[in-house]
C-alpha positions in Angstrom: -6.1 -13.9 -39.1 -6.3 -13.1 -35.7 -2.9 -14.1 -34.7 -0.1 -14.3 -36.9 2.6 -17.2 -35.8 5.3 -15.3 -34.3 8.8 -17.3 -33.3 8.7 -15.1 -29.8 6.1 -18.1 -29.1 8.7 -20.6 -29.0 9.7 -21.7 -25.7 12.5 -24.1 -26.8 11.1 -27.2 -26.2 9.6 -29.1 -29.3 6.6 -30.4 -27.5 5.3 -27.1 -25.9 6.1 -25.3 -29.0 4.1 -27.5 -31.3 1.0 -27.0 -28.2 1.8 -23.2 -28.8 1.1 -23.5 -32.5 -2.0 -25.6 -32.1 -3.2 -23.2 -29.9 -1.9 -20.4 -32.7 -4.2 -22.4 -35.1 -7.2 -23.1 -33.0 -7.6 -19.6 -32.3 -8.0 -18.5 -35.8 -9.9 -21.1 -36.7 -12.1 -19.9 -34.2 -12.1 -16.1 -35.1 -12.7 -17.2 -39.0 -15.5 -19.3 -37.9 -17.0 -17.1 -36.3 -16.5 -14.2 -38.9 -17.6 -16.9 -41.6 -20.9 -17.5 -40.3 -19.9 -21.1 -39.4 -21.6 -20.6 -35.9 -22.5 -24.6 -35.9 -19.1 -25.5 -36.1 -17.6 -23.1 -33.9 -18.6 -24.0 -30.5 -16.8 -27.1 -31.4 -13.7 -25.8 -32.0 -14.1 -23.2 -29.1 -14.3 -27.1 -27.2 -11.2 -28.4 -28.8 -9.6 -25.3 -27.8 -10.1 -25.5 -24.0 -9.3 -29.1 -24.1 -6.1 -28.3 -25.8 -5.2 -25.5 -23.4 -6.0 -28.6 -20.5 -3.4 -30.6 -22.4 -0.7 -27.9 -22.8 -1.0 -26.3 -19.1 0.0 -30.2 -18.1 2.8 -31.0 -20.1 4.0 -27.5 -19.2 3.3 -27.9 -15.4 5.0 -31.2 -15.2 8.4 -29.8 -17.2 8.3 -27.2 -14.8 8.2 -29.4 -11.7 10.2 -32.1 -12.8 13.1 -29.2 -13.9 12.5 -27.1 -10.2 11.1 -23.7 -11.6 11.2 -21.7 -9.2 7.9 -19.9 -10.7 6.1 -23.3 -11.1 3.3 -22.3 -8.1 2.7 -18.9 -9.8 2.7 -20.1 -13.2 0.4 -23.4 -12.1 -2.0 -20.7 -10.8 -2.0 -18.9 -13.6 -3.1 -22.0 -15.0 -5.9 -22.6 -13.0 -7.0 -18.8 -13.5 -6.8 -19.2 -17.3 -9.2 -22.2 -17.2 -11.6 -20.7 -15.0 -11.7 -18.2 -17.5 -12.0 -20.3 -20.3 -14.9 -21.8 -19.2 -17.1 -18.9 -18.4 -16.2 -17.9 -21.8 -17.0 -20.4 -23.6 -20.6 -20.4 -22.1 -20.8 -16.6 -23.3 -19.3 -17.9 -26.7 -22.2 -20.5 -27.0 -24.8 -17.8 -26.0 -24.0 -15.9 -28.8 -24.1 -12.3 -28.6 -20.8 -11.4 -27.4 -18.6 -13.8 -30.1 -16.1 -11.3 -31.6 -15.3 -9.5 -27.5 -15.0 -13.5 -25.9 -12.2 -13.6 -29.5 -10.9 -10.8 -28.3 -10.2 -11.8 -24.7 -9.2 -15.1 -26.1 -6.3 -13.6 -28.2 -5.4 -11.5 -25.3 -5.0 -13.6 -23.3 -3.2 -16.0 -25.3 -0.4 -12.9 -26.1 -0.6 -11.7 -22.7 0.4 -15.8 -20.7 2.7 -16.9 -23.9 4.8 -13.3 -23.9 5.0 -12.8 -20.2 4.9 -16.3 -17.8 5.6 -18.6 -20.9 8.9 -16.2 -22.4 10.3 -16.0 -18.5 9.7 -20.1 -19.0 11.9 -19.7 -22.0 14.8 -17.8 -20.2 14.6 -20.3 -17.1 14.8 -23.7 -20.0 17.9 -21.7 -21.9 19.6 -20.7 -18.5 19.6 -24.6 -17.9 20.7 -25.6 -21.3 23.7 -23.4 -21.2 25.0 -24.8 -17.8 24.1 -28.1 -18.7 26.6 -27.5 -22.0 29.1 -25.8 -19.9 29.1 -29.1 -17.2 29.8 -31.3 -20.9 32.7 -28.7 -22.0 
């Protein structure tokens, strides 16, 4: 297993964490694929991976804005970076001679954007759930 589920990748929000455990998932799939010999499959699931990544950047861009984050332009870049990234390595994924160092960016990068930009998310969502439950007490 390349990355164990860990509960310091829940954000709070039922959604995002669900995309977080997807991601979790498609990443292991990925590194077990890959490890397995199962190189016809895996390009797929390197595929389903970016497109899931497209899927959960949005819904985590558009909470951000529609909530104010004051981070949102940094974290939306961040975004953009990532995907950039995904992208060139997905084409040295499908060339094939790199697999198991593009599986090891991948995790790192996952680790790196979920416990830095993604945990201050976290903090900025249960700062605003505790003064919207102070304004009902």
């Amino acid at each position: 297993m390349l990355i164990p589920w860990n509960d310091a990748f829940i954000v709070g929000v039922p959604e995002i964490d669900g995309q977080h455990r997807e991601l979790v998932d498609l990443l292991n799939r990925l590194h077990t694929e890959s490890q397995d010999g199962h190189h016809e499959i895996a390009p797929a699931t390197f595929e389903r991976l970016e497109e899931h990544a497209m899927l959960h950047f949005k819904v985590e861009e558009t909470l951000m804005k529609m909530l104010g984050y004051a981070e949102y332009d940094s974290h939306r870049q961040d975004h953009g970076e990532l995907l950039a990234q995904l992208k060139i390595l997905r084409q040295q994924f499908a060339d094939g001679a790199q697999r198991q160092q593009v599986i090891g960016r991948l995790r790192d990068w996952f680790l790196g954007h979920i416990g830095q930009r993604d945990v201050e998310l976290a903090s900025f969502l249960d700062a605003l759930s505790a003064q919207a439950a102070a304004c009902q007490a």
